[in-house]
N, C-alpha and C positions, 0 to 999 in steps of 0.2 A: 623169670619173673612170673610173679599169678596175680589175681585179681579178685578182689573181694569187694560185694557191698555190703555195707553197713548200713542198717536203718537207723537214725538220727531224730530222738523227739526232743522237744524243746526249743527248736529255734522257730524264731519270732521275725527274724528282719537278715537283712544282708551283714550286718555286725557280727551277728551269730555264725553265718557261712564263713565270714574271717576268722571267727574263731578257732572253728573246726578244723578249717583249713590250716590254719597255722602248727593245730595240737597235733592235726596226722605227718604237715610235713617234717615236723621236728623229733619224730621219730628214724632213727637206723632204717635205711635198707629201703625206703619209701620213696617211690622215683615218680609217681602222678598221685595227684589227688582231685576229682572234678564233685566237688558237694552243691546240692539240690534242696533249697531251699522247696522248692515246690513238690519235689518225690520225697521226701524226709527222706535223705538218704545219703550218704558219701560212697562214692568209686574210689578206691584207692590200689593205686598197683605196686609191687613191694613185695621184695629177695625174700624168701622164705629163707635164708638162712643166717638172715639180718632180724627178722623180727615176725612176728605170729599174729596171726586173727585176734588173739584175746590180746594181746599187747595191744593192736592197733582200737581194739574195742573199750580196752581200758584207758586211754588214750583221749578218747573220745568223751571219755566218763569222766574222768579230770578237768575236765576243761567246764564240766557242769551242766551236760547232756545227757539222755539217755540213748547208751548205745543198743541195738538188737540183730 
C-alpha cells in the first residue's frame, strides 16, 4: 500500500468532504481515505497496482474540485 496527499480546492462545508470522500472511495485499490476540510486536502491510501496518483487526482476532479 502507498500513500498520497492530494490538495483539494473548492470545498466549502462538510457536504463537499462527502463528496470527495465518496469519489476517492469508489475508486479500485483504495483502502483509506481521511479528507480535511480545514487542510484542503485528502489522505488516501491505495494498491499502486489497482490505480495511480493521476487516477485518484482525476477522481477528485470529477466530482467538481480541484485537485493538486
Amino acid at each position: 500500500m502507498e500513500e498520497i496527499v492530494i490538495g483539494v480546492g473548492g470545498m466549502t462545508c462538510q457536504g463537499c468532504v462527502r463528496s470527495v470522500t465518496a469519489a476517492l472511495n469508489g475508486q479500485a485499490g483504495v483502502s483509506a481515505v481521511d479528507v480535511s476540510l480545514e487542510k484542503a486536502q485528502a489522505k488516501v491510501t491505495f494498491d499502486p497496482a489497482a490505480t495511480s496518483p493521476a487516477a485518484l487526482r482525476e477522481a477528485v476532479e470529477e466530482a467538481g474540485f480541484d485537485a493538486a
